[in-house]
N, CA, C, O and CB atoms as a CASP TS submission, in Angstrom:
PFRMAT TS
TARGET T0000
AUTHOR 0000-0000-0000
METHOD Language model
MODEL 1
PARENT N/A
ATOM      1  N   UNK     1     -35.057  41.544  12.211  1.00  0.00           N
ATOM      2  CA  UNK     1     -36.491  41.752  12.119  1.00  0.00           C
ATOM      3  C   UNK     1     -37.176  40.389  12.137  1.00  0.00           C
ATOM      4  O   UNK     1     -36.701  39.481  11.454  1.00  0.00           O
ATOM      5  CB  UNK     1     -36.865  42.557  10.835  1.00  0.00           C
ATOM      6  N   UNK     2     -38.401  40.170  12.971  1.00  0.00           N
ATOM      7  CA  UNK     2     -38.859  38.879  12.841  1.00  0.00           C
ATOM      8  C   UNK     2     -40.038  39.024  12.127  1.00  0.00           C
ATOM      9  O   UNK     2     -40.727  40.044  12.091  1.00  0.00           O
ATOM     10  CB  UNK     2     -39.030  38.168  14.078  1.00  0.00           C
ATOM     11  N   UNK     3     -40.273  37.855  11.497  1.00  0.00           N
ATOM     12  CA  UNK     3     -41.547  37.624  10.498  1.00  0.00           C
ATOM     13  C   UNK     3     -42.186  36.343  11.025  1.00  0.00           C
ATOM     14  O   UNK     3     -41.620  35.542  11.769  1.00  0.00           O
ATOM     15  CB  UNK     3     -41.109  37.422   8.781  1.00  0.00           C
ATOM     16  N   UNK     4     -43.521  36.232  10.520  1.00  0.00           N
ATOM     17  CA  UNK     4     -44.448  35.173  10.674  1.00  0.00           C
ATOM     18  C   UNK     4     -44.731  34.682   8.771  1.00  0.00           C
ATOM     19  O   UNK     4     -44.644  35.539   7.890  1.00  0.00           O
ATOM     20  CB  UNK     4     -46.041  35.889  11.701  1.00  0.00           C
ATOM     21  N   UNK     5     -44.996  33.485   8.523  1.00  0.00           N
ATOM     22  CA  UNK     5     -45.339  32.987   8.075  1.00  0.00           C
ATOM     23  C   UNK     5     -47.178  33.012   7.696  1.00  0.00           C
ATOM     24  O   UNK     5     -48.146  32.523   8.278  1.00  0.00           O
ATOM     25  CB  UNK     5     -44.657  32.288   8.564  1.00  0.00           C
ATOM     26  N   UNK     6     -47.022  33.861   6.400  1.00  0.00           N
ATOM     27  CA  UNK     6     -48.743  33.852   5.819  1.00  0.00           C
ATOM     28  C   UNK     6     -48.869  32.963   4.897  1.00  0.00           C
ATOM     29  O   UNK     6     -47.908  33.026   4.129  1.00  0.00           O
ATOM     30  CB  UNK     6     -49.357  35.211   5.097  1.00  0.00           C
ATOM     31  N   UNK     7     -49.950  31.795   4.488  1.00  0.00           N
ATOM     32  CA  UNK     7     -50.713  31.545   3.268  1.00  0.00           C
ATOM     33  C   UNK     7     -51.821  31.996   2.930  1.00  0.00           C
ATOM     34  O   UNK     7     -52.815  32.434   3.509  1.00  0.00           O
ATOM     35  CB  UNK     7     -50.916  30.523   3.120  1.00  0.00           C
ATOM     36  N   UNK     8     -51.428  31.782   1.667  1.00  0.00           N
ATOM     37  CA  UNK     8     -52.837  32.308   0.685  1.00  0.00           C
ATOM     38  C   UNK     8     -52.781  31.292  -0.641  1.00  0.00           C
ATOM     39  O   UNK     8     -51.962  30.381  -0.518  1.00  0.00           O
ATOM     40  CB  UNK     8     -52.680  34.277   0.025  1.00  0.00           C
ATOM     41  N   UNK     9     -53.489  31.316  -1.812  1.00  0.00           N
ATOM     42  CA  UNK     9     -53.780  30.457  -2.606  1.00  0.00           C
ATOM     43  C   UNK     9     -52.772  30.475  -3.267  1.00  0.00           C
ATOM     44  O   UNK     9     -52.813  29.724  -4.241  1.00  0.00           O
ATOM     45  CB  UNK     9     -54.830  30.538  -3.202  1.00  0.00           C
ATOM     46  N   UNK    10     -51.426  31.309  -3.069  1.00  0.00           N
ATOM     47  CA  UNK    10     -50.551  31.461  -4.231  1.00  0.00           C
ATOM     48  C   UNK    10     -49.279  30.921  -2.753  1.00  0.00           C
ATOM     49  O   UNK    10     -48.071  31.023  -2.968  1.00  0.00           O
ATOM     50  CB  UNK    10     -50.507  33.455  -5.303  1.00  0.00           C
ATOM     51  N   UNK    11     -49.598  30.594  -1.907  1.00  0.00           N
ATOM     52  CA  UNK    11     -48.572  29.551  -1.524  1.00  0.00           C
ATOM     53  C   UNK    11     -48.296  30.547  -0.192  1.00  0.00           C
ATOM     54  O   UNK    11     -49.293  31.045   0.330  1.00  0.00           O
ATOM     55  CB  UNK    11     -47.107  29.156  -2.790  1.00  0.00           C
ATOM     56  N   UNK    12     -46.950  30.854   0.379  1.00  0.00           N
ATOM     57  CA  UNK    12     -46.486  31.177   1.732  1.00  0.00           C
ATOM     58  C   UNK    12     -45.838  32.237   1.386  1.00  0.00           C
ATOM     59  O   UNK    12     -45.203  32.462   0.355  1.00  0.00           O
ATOM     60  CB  UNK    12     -45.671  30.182   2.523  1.00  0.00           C
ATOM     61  N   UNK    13     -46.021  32.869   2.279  1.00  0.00           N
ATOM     62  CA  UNK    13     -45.155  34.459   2.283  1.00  0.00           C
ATOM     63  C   UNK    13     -44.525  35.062   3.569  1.00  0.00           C
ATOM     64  O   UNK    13     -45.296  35.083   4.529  1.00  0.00           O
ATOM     65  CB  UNK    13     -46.193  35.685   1.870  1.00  0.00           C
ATOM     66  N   UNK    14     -43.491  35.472   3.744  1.00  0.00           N
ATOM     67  CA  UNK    14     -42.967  36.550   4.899  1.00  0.00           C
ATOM     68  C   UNK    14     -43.517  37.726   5.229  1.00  0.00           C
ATOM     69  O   UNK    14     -43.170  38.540   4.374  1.00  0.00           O
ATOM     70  CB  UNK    14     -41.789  36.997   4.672  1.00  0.00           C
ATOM     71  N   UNK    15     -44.062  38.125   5.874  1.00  0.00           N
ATOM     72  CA  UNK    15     -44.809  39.173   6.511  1.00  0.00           C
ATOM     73  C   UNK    15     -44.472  39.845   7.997  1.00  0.00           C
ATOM     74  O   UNK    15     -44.739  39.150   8.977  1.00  0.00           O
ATOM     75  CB  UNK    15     -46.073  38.632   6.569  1.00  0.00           C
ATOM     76  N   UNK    16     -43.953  41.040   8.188  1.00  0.00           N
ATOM     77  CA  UNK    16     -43.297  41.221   9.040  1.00  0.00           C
ATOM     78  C   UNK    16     -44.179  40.812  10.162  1.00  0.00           C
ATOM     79  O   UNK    16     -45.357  40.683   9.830  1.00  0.00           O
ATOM     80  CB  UNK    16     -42.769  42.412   8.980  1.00  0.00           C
ATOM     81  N   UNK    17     -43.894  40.567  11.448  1.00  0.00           N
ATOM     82  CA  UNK    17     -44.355  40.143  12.366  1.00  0.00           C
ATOM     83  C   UNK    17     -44.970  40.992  13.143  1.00  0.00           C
ATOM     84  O   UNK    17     -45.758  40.495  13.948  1.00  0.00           O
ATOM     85  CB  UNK    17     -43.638  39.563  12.848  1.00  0.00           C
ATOM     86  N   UNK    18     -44.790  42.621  13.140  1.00  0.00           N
ATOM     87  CA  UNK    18     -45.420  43.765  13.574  1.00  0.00           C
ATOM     88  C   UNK    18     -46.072  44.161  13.009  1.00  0.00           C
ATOM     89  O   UNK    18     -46.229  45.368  13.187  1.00  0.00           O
ATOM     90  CB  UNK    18     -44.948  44.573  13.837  1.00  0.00           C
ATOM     91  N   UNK    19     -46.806  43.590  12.085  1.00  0.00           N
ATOM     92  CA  UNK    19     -47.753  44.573  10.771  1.00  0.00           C
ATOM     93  C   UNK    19     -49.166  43.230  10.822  1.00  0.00           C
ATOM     94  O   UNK    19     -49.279  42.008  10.919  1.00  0.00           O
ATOM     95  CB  UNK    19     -46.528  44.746   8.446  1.00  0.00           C
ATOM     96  N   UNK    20     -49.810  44.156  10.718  1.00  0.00           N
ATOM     97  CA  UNK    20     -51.150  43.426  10.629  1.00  0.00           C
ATOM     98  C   UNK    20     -51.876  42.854   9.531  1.00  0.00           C
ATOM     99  O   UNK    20     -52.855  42.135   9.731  1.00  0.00           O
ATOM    100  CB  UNK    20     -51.956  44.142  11.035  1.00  0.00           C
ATOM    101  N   UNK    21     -51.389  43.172   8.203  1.00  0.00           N
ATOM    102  CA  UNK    21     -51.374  43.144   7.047  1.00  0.00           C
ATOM    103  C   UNK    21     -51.484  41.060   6.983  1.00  0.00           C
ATOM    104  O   UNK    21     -51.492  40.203   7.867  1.00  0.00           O
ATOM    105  CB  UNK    21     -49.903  44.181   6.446  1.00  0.00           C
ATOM    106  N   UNK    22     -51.549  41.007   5.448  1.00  0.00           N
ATOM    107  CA  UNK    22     -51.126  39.058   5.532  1.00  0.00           C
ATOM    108  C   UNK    22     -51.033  38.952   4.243  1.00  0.00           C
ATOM    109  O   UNK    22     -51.411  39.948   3.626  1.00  0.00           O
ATOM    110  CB  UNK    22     -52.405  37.686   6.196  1.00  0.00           C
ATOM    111  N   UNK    23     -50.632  38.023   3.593  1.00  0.00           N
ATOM    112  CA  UNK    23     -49.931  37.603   2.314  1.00  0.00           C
ATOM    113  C   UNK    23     -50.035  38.541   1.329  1.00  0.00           C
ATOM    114  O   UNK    23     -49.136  39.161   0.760  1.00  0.00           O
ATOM    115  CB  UNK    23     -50.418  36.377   1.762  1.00  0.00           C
ATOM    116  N   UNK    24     -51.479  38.594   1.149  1.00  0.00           N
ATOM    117  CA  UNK    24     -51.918  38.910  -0.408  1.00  0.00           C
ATOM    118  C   UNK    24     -51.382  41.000  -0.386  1.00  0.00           C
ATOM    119  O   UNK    24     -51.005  41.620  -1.381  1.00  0.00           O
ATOM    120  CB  UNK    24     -54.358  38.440  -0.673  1.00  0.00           C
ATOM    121  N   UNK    25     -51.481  41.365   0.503  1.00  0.00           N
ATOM    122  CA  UNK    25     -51.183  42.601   1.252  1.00  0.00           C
ATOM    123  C   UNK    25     -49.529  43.006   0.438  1.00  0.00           C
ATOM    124  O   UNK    25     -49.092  43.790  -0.404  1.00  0.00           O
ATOM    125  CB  UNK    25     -51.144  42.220   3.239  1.00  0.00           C
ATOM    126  N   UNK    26     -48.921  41.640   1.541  1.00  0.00           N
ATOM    127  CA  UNK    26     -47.420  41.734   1.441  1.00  0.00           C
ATOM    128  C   UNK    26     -47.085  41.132  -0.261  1.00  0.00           C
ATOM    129  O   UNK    26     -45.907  41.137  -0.619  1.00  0.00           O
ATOM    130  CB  UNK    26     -46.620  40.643   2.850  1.00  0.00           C
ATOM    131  N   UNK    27     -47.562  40.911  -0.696  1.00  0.00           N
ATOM    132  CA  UNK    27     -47.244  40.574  -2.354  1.00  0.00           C
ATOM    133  C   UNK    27     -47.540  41.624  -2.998  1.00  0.00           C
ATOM    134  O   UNK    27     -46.879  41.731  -4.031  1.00  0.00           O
ATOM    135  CB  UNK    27     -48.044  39.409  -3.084  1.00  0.00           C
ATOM    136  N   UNK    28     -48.478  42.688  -2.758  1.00  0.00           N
ATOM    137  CA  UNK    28     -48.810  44.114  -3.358  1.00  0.00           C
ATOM    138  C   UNK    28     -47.520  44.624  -3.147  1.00  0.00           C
ATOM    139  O   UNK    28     -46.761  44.793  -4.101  1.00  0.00           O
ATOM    140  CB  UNK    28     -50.050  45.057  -2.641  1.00  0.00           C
ATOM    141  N   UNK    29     -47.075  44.985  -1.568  1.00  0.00           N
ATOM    142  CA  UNK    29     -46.112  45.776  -1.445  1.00  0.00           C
ATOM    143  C   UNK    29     -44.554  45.627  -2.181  1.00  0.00           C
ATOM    144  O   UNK    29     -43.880  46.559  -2.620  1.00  0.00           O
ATOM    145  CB  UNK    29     -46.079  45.782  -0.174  1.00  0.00           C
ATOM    146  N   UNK    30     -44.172  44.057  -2.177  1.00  0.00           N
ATOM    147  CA  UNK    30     -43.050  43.813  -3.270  1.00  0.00           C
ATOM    148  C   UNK    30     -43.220  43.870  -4.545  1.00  0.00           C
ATOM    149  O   UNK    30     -42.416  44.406  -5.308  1.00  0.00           O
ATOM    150  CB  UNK    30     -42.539  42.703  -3.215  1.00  0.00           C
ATOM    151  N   UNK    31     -44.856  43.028  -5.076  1.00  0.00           N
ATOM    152  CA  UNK    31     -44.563  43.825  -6.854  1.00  0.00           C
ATOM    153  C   UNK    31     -44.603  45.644  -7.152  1.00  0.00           C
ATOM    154  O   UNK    31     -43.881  46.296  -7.905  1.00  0.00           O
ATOM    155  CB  UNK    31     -46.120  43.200  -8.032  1.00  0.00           C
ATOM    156  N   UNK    32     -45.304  45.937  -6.592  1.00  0.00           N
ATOM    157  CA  UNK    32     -45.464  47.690  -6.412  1.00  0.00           C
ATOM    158  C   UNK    32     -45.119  48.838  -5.196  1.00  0.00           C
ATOM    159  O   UNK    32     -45.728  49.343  -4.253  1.00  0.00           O
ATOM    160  CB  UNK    32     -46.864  47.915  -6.509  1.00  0.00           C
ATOM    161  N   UNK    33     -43.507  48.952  -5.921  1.00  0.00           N
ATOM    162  CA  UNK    33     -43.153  49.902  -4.926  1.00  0.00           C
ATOM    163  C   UNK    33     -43.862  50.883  -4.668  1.00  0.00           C
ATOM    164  O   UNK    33     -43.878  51.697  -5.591  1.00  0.00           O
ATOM    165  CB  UNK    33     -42.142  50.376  -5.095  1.00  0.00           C
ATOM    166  N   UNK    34     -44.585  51.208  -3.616  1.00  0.00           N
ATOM    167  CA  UNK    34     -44.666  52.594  -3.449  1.00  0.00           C
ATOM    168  C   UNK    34     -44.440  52.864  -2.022  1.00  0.00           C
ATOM    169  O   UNK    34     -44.555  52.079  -1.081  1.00  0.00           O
ATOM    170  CB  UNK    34     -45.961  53.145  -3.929  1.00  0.00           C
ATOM    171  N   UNK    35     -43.991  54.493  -2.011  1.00  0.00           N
ATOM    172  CA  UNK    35     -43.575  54.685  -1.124  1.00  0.00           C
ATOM    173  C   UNK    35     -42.540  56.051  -1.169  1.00  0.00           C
ATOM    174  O   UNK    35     -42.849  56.888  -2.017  1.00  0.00           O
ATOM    175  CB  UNK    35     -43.188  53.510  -0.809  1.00  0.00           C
ATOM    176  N   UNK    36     -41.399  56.329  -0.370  1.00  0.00           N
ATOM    177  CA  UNK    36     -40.864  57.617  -0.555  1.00  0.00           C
ATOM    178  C   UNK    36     -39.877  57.282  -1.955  1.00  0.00           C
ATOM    179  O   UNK    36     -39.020  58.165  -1.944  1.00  0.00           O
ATOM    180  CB  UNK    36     -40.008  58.199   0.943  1.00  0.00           C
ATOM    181  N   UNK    37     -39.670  56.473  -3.021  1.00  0.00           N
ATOM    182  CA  UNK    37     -38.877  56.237  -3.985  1.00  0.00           C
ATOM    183  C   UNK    37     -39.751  56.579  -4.836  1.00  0.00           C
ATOM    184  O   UNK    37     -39.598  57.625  -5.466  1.00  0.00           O
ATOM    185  CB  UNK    37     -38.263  55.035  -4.110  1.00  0.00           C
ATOM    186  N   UNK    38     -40.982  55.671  -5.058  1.00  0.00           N
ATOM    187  CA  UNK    38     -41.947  56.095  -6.185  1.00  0.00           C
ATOM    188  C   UNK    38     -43.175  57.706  -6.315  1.00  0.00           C
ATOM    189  O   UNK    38     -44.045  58.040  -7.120  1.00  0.00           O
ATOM    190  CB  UNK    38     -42.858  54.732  -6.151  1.00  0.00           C
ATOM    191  N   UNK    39     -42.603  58.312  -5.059  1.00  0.00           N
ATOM    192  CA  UNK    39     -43.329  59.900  -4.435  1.00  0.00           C
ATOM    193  C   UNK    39     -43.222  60.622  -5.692  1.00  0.00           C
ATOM    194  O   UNK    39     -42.892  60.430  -6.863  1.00  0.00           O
ATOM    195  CB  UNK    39     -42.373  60.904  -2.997  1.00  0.00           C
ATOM    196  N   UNK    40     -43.597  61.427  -5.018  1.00  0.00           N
ATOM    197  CA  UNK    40     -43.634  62.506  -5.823  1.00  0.00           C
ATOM    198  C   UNK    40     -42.639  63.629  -5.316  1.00  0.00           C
ATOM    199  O   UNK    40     -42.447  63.532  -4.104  1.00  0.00           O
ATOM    200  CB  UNK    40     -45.039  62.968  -5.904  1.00  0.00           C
ATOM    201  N   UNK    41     -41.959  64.662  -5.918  1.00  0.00           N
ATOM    202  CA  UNK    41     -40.990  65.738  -5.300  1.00  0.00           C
ATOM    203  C   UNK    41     -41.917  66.266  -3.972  1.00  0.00           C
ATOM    204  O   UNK    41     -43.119  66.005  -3.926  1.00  0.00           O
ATOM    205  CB  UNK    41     -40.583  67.148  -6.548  1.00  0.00           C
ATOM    206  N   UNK    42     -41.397  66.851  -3.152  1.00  0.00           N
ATOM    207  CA  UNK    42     -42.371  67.715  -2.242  1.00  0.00           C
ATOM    208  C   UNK    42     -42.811  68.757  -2.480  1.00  0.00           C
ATOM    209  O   UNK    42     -43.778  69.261  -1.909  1.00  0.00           O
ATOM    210  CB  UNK    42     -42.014  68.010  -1.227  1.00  0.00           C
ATOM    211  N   UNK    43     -41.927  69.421  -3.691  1.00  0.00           N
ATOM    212  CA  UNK    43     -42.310  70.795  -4.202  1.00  0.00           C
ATOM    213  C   UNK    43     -43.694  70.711  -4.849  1.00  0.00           C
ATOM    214  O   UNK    43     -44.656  71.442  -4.614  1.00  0.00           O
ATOM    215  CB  UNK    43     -41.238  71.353  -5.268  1.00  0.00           C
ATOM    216  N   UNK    44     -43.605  69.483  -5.878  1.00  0.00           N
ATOM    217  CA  UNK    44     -44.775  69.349  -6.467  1.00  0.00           C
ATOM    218  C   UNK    44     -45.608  69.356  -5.441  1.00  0.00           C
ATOM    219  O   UNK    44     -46.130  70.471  -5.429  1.00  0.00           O
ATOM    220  CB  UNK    44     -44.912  68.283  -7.287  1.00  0.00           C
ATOM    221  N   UNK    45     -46.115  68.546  -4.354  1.00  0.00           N
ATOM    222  CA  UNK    45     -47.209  68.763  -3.707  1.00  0.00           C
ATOM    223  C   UNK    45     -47.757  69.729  -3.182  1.00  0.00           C
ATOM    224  O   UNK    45     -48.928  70.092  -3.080  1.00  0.00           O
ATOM    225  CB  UNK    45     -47.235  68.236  -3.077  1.00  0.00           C
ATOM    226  N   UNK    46     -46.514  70.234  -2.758  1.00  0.00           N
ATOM    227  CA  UNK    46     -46.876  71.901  -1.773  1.00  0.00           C
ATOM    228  C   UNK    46     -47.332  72.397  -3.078  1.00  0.00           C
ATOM    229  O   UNK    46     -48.514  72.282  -2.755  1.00  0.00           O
ATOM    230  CB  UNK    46     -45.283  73.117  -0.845  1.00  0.00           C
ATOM    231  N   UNK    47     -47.414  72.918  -4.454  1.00  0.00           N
ATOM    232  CA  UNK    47     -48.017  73.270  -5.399  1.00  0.00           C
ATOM    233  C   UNK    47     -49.323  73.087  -5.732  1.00  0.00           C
ATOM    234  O   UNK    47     -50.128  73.999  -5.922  1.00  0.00           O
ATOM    235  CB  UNK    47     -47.484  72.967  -6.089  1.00  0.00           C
ATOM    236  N   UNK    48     -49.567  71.801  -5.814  1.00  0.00           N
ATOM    237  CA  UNK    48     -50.861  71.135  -5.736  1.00  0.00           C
ATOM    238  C   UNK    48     -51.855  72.089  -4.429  1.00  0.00           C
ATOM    239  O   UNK    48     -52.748  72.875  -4.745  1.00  0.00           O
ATOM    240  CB  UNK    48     -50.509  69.299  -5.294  1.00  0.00           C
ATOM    241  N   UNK    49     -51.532  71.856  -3.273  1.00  0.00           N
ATOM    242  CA  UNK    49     -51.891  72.639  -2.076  1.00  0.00           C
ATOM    243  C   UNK    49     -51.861  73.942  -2.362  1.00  0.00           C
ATOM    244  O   UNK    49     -52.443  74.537  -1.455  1.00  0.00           O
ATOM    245  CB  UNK    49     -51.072  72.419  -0.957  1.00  0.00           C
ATOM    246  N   UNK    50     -51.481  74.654  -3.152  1.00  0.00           N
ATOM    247  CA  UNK    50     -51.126  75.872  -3.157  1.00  0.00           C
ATOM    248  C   UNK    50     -52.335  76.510  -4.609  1.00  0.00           C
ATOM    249  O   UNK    50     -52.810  77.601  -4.924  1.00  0.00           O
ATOM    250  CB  UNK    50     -49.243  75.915  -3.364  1.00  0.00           C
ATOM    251  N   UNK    51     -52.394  75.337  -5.048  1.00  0.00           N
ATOM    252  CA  UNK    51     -53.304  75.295  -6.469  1.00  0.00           C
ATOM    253  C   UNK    51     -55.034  75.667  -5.992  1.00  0.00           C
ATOM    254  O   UNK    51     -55.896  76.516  -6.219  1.00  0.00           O
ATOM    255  CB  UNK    51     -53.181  73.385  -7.294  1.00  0.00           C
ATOM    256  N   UNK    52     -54.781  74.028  -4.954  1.00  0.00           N
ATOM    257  CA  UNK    52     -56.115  73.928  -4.111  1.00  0.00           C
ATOM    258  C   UNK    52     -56.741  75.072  -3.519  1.00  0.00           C
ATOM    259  O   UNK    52     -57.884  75.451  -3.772  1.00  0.00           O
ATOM    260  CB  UNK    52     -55.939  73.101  -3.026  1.00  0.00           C
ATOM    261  N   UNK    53     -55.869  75.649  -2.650  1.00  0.00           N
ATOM    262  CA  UNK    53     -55.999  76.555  -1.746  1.00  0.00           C
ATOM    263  C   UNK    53     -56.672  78.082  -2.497  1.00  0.00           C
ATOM    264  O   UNK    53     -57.600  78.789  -2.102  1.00  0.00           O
ATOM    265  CB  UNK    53     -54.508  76.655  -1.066  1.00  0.00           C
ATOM    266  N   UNK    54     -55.908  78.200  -3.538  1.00  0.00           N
ATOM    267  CA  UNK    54     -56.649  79.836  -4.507  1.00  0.00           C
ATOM    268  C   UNK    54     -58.216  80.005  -4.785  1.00  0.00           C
ATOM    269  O   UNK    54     -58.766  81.065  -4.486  1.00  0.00           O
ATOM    270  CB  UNK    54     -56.054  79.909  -6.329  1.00  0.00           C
ATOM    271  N   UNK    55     -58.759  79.202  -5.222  1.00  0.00           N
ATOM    272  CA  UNK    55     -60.357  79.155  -5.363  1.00  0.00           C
ATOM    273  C   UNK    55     -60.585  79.646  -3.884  1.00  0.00           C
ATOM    274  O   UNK    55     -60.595  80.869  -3.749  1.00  0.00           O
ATOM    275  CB  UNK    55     -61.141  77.469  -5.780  1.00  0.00           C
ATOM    276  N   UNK    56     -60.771  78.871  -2.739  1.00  0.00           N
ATOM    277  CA  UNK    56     -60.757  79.274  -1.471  1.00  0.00           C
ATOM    278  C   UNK    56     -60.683  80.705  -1.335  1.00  0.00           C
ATOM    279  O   UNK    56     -61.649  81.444  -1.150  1.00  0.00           O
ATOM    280  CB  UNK    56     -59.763  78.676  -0.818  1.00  0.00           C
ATOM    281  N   UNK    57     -59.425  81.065  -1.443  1.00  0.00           N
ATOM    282  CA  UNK    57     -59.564  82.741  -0.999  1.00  0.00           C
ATOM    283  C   UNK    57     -59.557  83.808  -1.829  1.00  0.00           C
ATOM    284  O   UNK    57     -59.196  84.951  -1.549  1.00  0.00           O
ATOM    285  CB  UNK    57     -58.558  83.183  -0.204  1.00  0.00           C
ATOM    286  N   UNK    58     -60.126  83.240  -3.263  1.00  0.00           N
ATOM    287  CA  UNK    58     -60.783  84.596  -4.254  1.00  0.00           C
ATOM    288  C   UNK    58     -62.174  84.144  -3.767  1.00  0.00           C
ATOM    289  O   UNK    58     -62.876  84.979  -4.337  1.00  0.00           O
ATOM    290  CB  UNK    58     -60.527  84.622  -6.353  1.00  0.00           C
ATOM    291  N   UNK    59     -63.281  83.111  -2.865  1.00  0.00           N
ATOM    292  CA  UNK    59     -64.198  82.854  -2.353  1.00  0.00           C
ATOM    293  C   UNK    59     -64.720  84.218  -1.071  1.00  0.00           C
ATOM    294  O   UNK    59     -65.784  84.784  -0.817  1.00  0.00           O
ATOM    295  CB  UNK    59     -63.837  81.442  -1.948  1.00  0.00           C
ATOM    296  N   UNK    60     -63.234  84.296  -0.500  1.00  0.00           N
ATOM    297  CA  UNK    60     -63.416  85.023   0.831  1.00  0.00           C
ATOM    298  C   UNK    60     -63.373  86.800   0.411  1.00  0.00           C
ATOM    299  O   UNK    60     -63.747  87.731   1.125  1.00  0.00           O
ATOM    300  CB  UNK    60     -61.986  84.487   2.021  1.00  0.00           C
ATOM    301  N   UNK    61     -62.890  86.851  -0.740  1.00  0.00           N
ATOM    302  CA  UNK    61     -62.575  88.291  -1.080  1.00  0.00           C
ATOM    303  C   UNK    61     -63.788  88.892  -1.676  1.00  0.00           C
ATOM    304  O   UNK    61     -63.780  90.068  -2.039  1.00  0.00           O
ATOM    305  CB  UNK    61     -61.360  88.434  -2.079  1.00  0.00           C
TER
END
């Protein structure tokens, strides 16, 4: 994978070379994982959606 070289006031950083993003960006993403590790189950969401969705169609009835 190739990277470019970003500064910012806290010095130089690796930043992938396909991402448009730049230092201060790429220092979020290593102190704070997020992403499919820090997610949430999928069940939970489809729930959430499923939560959402009820008001809606006691609306239509």
């Amino acid at each position: 994978m190739a990277f470019r070289i970003e500064k910012d006031t806290m010095g130089e950083v690796q930043v992938p070379a396909d991402k448009y993003w730049a230092a201060q960006t790429e220092r979020s993403r290593n102190n704070f994982k997020i992403g499919p590790a820090a997610s949430m189950p999928h069940e939970i969401i489809e729930a959430f959606g499923y939560l959402k969705k009820q008001p809606h169609l006691l609306i239509m009835i």
